[in-house]
C-alpha positions as CSV (number, residue, x, y, z in Angstrom):
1,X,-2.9,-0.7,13.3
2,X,-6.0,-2.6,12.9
3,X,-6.8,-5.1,10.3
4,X,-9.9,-4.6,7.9
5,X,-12.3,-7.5,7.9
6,X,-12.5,-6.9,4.0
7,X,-10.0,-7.7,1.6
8,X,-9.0,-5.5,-0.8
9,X,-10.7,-7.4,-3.5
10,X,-13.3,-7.0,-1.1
11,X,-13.6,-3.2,-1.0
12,X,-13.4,-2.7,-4.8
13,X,-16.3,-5.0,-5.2
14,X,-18.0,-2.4,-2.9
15,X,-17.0,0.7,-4.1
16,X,-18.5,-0.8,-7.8
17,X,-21.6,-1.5,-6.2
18,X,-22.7,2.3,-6.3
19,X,-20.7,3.1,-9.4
20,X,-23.6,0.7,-10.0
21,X,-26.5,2.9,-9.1
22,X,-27.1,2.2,-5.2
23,X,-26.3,4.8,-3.0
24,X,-23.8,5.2,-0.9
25,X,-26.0,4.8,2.2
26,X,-27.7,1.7,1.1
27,X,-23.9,0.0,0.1
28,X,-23.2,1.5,3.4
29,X,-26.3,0.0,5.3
30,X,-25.9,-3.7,3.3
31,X,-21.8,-3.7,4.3
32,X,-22.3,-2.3,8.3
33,X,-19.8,0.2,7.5
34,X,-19.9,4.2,8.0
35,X,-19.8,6.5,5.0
36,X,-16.5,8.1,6.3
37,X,-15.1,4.4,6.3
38,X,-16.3,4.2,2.6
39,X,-15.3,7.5,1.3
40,X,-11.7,6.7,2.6
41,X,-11.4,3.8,0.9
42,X,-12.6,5.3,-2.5
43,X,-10.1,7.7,-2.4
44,X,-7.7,5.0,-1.9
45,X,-8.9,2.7,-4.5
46,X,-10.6,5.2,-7.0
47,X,-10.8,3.7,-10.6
48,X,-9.3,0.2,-9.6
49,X,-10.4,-3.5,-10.8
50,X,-10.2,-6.1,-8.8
51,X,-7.3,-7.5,-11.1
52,X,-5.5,-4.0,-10.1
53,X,-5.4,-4.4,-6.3
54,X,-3.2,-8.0,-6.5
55,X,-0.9,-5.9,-9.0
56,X,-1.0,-3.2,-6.2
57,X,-0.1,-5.0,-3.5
58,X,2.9,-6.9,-5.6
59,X,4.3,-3.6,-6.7
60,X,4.1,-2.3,-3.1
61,X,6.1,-5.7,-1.8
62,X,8.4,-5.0,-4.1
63,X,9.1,-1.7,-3.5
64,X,9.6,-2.2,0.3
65,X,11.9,-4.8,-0.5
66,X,14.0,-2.4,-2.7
67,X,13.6,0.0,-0.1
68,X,15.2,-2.8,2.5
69,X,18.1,-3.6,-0.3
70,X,18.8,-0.2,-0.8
71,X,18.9,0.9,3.1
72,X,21.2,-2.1,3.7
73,X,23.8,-1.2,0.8
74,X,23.7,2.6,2.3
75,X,24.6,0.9,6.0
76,X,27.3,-0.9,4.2
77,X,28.8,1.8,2.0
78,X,29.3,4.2,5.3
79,X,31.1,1.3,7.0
80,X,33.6,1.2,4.0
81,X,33.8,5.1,4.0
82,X,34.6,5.0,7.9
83,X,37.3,2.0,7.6
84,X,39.1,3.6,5.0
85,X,38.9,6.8,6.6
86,X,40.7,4.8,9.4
87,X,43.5,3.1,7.9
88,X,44.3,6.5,6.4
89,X,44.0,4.4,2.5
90,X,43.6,7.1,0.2
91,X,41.2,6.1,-3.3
């Protein structure tokens, strides 16, 4: 997938520029972006501060990593299942 040239901080900063009173076009115009290209990102960063978007992007490392810790215990738990199924141990 292809990288943004803007940050996130970035893109908030933009999206507050109208919420400023420029139009979308001129933002638009200024940045070299199209308007589908900004209308994505407001839906994606609707109502966010630029303070928000490092909070964001911590909650969303954390959650993969849970997501990685939780996916590994799974892999783990059916090998136990499987082994004891094996050995014929009953719990």
């Amino acid at each position: 997938m292809k990288r943004s040239k803007y940050s996130e901080e970035q893109v908030v900063r933009i999206l507050s520029e109208v919420q400023a009173g420029k139009t979308v076009r001129e933002v638009c115009k200024a940045h070299g972006l199209s308007e589908f290209t900004f209308y994505t990102w407001r839906k994606k960063y609707a109502g966010l501060q630029s303070q928000d978007v490092g909070k964001m992007r911590d909650l969303e490392r954390e959650n993969s990593e849970l997501k990685r810790l939780l996916a590994e215990q799974m892999l783990e738990n059916g090998a136990m299942k499987k082994l004891i199924q094996k050995n014929g141990w009953r719990s």
